[in-house]
C-alpha positions in Angstrom: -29.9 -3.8 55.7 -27.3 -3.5 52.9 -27.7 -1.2 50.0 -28.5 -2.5 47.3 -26.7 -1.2 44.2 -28.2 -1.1 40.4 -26.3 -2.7 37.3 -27.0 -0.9 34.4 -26.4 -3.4 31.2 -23.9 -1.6 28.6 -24.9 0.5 25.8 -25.1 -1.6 22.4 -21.8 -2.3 21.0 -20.9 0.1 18.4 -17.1 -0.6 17.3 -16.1 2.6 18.8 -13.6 1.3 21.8 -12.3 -2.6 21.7 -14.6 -5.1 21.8 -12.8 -6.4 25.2 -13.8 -3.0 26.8 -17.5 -3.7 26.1 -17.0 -7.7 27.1 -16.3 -6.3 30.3 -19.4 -4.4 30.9 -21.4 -6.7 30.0 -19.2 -9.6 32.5 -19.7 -7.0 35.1 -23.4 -6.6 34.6 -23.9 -10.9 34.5 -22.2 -11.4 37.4 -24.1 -8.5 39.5 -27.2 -9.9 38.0 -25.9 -13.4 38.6 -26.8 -14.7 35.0 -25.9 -18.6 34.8 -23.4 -19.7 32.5 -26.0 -21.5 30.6 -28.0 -17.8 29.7 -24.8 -16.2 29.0 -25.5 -16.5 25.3 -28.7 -15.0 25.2 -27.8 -12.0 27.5 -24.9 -11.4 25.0 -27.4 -11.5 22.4 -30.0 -8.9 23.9 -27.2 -6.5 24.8 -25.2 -6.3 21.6 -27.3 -4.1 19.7 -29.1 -4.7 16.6 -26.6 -3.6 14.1 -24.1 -5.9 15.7 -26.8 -8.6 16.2 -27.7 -8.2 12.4 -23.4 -8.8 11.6 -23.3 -11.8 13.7 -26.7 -13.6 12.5 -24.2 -13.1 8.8 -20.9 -13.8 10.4 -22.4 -17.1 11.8 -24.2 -18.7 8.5 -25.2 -21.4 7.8 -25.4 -22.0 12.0 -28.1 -20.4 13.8 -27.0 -17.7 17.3 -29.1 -20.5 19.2 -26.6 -23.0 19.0 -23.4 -21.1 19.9 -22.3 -20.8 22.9 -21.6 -17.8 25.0 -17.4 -18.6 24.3 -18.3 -19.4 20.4 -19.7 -15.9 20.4 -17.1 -13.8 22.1 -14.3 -16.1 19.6 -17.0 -15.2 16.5 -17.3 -11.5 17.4 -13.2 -11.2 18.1 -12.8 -12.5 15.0 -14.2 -10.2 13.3 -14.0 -6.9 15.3 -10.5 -7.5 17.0 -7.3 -7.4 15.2 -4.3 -9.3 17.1 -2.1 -7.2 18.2 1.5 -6.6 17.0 3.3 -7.2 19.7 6.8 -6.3 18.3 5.3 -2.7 16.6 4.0 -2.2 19.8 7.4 -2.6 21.8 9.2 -0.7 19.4 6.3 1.7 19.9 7.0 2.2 23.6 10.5 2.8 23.5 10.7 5.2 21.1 8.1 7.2 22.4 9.0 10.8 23.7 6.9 13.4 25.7 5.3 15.5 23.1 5.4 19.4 23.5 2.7 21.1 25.3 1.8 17.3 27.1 2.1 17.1 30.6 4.2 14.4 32.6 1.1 13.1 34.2 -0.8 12.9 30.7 2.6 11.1 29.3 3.2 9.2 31.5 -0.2 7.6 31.9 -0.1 7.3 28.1 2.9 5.2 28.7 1.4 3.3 30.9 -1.5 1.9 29.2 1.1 1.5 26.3 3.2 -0.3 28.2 -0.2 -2.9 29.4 -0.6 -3.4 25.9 2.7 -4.7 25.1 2.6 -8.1 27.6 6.3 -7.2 28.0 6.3 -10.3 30.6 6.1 -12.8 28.1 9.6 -11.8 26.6 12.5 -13.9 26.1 15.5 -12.8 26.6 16.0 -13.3 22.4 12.9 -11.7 22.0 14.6 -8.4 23.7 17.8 -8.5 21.2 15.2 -8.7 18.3 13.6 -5.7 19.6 17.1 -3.9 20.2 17.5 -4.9 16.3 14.6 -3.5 15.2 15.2 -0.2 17.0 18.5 -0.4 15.4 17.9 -1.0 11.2 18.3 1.9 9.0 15.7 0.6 6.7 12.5 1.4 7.7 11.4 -0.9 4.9 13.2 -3.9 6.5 11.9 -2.9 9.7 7.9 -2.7 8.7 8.3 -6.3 6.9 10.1 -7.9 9.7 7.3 -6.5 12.0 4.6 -7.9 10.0 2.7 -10.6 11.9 2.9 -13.0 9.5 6.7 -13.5 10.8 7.6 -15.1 13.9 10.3 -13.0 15.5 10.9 -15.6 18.3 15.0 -15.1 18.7 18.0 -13.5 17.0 18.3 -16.4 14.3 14.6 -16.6 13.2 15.2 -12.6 12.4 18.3 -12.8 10.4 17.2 -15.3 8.4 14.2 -13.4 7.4 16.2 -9.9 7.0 19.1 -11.8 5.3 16.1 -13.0 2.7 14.8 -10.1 2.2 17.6 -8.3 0.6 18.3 -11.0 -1.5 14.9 -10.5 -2.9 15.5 -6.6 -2.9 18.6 -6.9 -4.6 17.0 -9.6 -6.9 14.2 -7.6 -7.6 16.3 -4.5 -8.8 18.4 -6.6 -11.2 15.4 -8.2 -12.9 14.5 -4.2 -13.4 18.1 -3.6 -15.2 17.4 -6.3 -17.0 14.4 -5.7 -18.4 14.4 -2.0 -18.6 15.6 -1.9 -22.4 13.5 -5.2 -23.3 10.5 -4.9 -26.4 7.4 -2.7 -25.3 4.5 -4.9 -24.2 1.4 -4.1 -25.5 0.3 -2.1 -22.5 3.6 0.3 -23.4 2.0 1.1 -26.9 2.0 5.5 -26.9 4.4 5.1 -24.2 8.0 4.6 -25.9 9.8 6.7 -28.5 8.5 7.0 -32.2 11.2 5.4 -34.6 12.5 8.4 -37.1 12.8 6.0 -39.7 9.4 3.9 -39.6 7.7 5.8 -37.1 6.6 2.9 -34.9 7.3 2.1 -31.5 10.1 -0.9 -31.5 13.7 -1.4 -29.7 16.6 0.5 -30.2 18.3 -0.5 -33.5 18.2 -0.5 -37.1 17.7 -4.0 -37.3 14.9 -4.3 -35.1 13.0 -1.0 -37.3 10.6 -2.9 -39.9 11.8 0.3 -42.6 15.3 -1.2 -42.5 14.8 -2.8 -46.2 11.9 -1.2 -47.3 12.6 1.2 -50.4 10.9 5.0 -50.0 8.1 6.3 -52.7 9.2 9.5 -52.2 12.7 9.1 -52.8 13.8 5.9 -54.1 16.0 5.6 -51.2 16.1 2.3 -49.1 15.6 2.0 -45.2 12.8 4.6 -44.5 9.2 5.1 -45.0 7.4 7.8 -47.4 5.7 8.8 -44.4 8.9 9.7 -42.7 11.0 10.4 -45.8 13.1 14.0 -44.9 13.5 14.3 -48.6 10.1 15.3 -48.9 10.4 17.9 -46.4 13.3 19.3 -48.1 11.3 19.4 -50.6 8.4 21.1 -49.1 10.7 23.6 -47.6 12.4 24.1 -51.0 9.1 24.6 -52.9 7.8 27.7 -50.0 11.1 29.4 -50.1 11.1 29.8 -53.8 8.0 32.2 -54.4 9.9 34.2 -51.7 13.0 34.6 -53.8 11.5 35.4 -57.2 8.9 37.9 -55.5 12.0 39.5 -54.0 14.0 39.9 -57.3 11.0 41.4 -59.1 10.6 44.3 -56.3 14.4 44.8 -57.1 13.7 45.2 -60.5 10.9 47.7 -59.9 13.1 49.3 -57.6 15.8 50.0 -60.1 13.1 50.9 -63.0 12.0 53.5 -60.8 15.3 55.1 -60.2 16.3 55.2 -64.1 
C-alpha cells in the first residue's frame, strides 16, 4: 500500500518573499489535494491571510472576490504586490558583480546563479546585448539610471541612442535656461534671500536704474538718489557728534595737567 504523504497549505501571505514564491505553495498544495479549477478561487481566498484578504476585498472595489476568477486574482494581487522586473538593471547587475571578501565560491556562485534566473537572459537579441555592453560602458551614471528606467524600451542600438542623444540635449538645455535666468528679478519666494540694495535698501536687480531711490531726494541730506534710511551722511554725522565730547574732555585734562605743574 503506498504512503500516503500530507500537504500542508502555506502560511498566510505576508509580503515577506515574492508573491510568486507563495503562488507556488499554494499550486503545490491544490494539486496534491486535487482542487478543481473551478474552487481555485476560493482556496486562494482561505489561504491568503486576512490582512491580505482585507487588501484585496479594497483592491477589488466596486466587484465582489466571488466573481473573480482564480487568474483575475493572481493578475489583481501581482498587481499590486509584484513590481516588473528591470530586466536591463538586472543584466548590468550580473556582470558587474564581483565575489565579495570573506564570501565563499559556493555562496557566490549560487548567488550568481539565482541572479542569473532572474535576468531571462534567453530572451536577448543580439541588439539587446550591444545595449547592455553600452550601458556597462557610459561614464554617466545619470545617463545610465534614466536609460534603465522601465518606462524606456531598450529594444536595439538605435532605440538607445536616440533616447541618450535626447537626454543631453535636455541636460545641456536645462543648464542654459539656469545661466539664463540666474541674474533675472527675485520672485516673491526669493524675498530675504538676495542682497539688500545700499542705496534703497530693498531687494531688486543689480543697477542703479532698477533701485526705486535712484530719483528720490534724501531728508537727511538734500542729496538725490538715496534714502534717509540709508543716507551715510547721517552716520557721519553720528560718528562726528560721539567723537567730539571725546576731544573736548581730552583738552580739558590737558589743561588741568598743565595747571597742576605751574
Amino acid at each position: 500500500m503506498a504512503k500516503t504523504i500530507d500537504v500542508w497549505p502555506p502560511p498566510a501571505y505576508d509580503g515577506k518573499v515574492r508573491f510568486e514564491v507563495w503562488e507556488v505553495q499554494l499550486e503545490l498544495y491544490m494539486t496534491a489535494k486535487k482542487v478543481e479549477d473551478k474552487d481555485k478561487a476560493s482556496c486562494l481566498l482561505q489561504n491568503i491571510g486576512l490582512e491580505m484578504l482585507e487588501k484585496i476585498i479594497d483592491w477589488s472595489y466596486p466587484k465582489k472576490l466571488t466573481t473573480l476568477s482564480y487568474d483575475d486574482l493572481l493578475l489583481l494581487i501581482k498587481n499590486h504586490c509584484s513590481s516588473a522586473p528591470n530586466l536591463f538593471a538586472l543584466r548590468v547587475k550580473l556582470f558587474n558583480e564581483r565575489q565579495q571578501p570573506g564570501q565563499s565560491v559556493q555562496d557566490y556562485i549560487s548567488y550568481m546563479s539565482q541572479l542569473l534566473g532572474q535576468c531571462a537572459m534567453k530572451d536577448m537579441t543580439p541588439q539587446q546585448y550591444g545595449v547592455l555592453a553600452i550601458l556597462r560602458g557610459l561614464q554617466s551614471d545619470e545617463l545610465r539610471q534614466y536609460l534603465m528606467n522601465p518606462t524606456n524600451t531598450l529594444d536595439d542600438i538605435e532605440a538607445t541612442r536616440k533616447l541618450a542623444v535626447s537626454f543631453e540635449q535636455s541636460k545641456g538645455a536645462a543648464k542654459e535656461i539656469k545661466m539664463e535666468y540666474k541674474d533675472k528679478p527675485f520672485g516673491m519666494n526669493m524675498v530675504g534671500k538676495g542682497n539688500v540694495c545700499g542705496y534703497c535698501g530693498g531687494l531688486h536687480v543689480k543697477g542703479r536704474n532698477r533701485c526705486p531711490a535712484a530719483e528720490a531726494t534724501c531728508n537727511e541730506c538734500s542729496k538725490k538718489g538715496h534714502f534717509a534710511k540709508m543716507c551715510r551722511s547721517k552716520e557721519f554725522m553720528n560718528a562726528k557728534s560721539y567723537s567730539q565730547p571725546y576731544s573736548n574732555h581730552r583738552h580739558r585734562n590737558s589743561q588741568n595737567l598743565i595747571l597742576s605743574l605751574l
